[in-house]
C-alpha positions as CSV (number, residue, x, y, z in Angstrom):
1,X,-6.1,-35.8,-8.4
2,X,-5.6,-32.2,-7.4
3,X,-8.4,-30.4,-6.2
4,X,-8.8,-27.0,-5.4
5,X,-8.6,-25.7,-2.0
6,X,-10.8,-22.8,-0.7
7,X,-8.2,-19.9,1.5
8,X,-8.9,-19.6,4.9
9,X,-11.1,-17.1,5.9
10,X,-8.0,-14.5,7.5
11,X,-6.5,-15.3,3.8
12,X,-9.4,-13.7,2.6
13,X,-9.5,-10.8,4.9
14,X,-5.6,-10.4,4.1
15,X,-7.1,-10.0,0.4
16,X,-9.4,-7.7,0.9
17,X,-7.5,-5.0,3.3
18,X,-4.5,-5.8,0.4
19,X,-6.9,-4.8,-2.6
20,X,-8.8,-1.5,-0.7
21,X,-5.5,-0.1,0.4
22,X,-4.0,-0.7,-3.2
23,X,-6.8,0.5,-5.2
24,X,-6.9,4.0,-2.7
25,X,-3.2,4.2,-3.6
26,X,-3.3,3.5,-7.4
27,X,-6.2,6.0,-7.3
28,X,-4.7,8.8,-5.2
29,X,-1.9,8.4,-7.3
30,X,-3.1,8.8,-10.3
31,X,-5.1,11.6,-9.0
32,X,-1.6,13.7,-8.3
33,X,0.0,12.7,-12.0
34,X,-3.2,13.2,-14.2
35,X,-5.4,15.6,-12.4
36,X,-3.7,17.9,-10.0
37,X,-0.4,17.3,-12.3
38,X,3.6,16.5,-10.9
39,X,4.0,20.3,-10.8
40,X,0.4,21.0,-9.1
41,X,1.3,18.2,-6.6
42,X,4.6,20.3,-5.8
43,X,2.8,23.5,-5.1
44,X,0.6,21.7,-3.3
45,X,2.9,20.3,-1.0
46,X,4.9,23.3,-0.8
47,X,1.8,25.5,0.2
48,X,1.0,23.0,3.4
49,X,5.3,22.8,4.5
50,X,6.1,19.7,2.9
51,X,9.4,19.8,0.5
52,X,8.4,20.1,-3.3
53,X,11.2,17.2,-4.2
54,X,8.6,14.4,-2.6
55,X,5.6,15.0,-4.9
56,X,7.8,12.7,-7.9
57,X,8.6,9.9,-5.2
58,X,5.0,10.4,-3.4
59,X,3.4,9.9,-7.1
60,X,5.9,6.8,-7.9
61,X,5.3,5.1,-4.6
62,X,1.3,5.9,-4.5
63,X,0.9,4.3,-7.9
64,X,3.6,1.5,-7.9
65,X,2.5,0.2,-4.4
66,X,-1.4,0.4,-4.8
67,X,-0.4,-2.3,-8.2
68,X,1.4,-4.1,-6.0
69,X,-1.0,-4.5,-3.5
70,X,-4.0,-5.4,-5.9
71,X,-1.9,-7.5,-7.8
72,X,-0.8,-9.4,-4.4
73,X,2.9,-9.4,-5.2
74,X,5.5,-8.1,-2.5
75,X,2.6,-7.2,-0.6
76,X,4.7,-6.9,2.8
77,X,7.1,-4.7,1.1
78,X,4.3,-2.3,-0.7
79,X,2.8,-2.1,2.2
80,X,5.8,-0.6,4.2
81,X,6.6,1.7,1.4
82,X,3.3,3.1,1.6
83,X,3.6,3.7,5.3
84,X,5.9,6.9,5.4
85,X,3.3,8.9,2.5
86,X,0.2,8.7,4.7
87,X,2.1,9.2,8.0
88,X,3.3,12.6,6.2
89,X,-0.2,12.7,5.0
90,X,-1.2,12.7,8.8
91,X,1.3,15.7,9.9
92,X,-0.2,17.9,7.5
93,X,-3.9,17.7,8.3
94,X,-2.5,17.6,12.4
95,X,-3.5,20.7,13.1
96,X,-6.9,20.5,11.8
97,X,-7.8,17.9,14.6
98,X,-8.9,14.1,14.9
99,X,-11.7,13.8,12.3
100,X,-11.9,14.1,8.4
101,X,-15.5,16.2,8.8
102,X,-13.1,19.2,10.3
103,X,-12.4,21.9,8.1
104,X,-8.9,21.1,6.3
105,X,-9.8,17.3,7.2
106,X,-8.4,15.7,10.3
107,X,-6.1,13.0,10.6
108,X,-8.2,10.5,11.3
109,X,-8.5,8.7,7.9
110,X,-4.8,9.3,7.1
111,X,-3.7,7.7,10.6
112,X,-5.8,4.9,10.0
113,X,-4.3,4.1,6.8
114,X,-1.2,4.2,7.9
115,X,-2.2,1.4,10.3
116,X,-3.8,-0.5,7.8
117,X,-0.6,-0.5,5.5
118,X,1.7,-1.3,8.5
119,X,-0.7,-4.3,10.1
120,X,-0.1,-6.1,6.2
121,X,3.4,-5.5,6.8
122,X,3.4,-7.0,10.0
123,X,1.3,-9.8,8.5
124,X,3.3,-10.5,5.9
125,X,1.4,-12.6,3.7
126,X,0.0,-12.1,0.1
127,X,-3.9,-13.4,0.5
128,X,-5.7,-15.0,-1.6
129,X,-6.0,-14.5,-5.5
130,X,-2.3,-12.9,-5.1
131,X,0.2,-13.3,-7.7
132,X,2.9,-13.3,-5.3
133,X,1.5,-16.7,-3.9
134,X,1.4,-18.5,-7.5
135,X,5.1,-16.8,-7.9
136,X,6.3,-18.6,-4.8
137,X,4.4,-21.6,-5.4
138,X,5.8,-22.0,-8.9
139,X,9.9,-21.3,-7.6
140,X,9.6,-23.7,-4.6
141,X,8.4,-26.5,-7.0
142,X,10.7,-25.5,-9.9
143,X,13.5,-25.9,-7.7
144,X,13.1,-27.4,-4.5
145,X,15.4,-26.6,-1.6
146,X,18.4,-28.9,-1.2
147,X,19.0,-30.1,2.0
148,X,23.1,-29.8,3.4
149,X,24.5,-32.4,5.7
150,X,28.0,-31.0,7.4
């Protein structure tokens, strides 16, 4: 009889850094494509230096990645791709110094994220509750790995 098995605590703490960062991203995300708009996004980014052609990819990779990451599937992989947006994030509030009180907002929050998102990559693992942990369960016992004698 199989019975259920209870993660390990750092599994859980895995699953909850996975699902705050992904739901900030889904919701920043969707922020830029239903409130401030693609085109708004672009002004935006072109008033503060940034180049107007990385609001579409900054939107894609916002939303896309903070599903990934709630859903728990290529987790490692969202995560990285997250890593670049807030790091860009970071150089445009630079200059209003260290914390998010400052006028402009500081780089503290956005630095921290970036952390966040590149610790999970480090990581590597999906957490509990992650669909990317049933997928990999379900392909290693659907076909298990043959072994090769030379």
């Amino acid at each position: 009889m199989n019975t259920p098995t209870i993660p390990s605590n750092s599994s859980f703490a895995i699953t909850v850094l996975r699902a705050a960062l992904g739901a900030l991203f889904l919701a920043h995300g969707l922020i830029k494509l239903l409130v401030y708009t693609p085109a708004g996004t672009a002004a935006f980014f072109d008033s503060v230096g940034m180049p107007t052609f990385l609001a579409a990819p900054t939107i894609g990779v916002e939303i896309v990645g903070g599903l990934l990451l709630l859903s728990g599937l290529f987790t490692r992989w969202a995560a990285l791709a997250v890593v670049p947006i807030v790091l860009g994030a970071t150089t445009v509030h630079w200059g209003n110094g260290f914390t998010f009180s400052n006028a402009g907002g500081g780089w503290e929050f956005t630095a921290f994220l970036a952390v966040v998102a590149f610790a999970l990559f480090l990581d590597g693992r999906d957490g509990a509750f992650a669909l990317g942990s049933v997928w990999s369960r379900r392909s290693e016992t659907a076909a298990p790995a043959r072994r090769v004698v030379a």
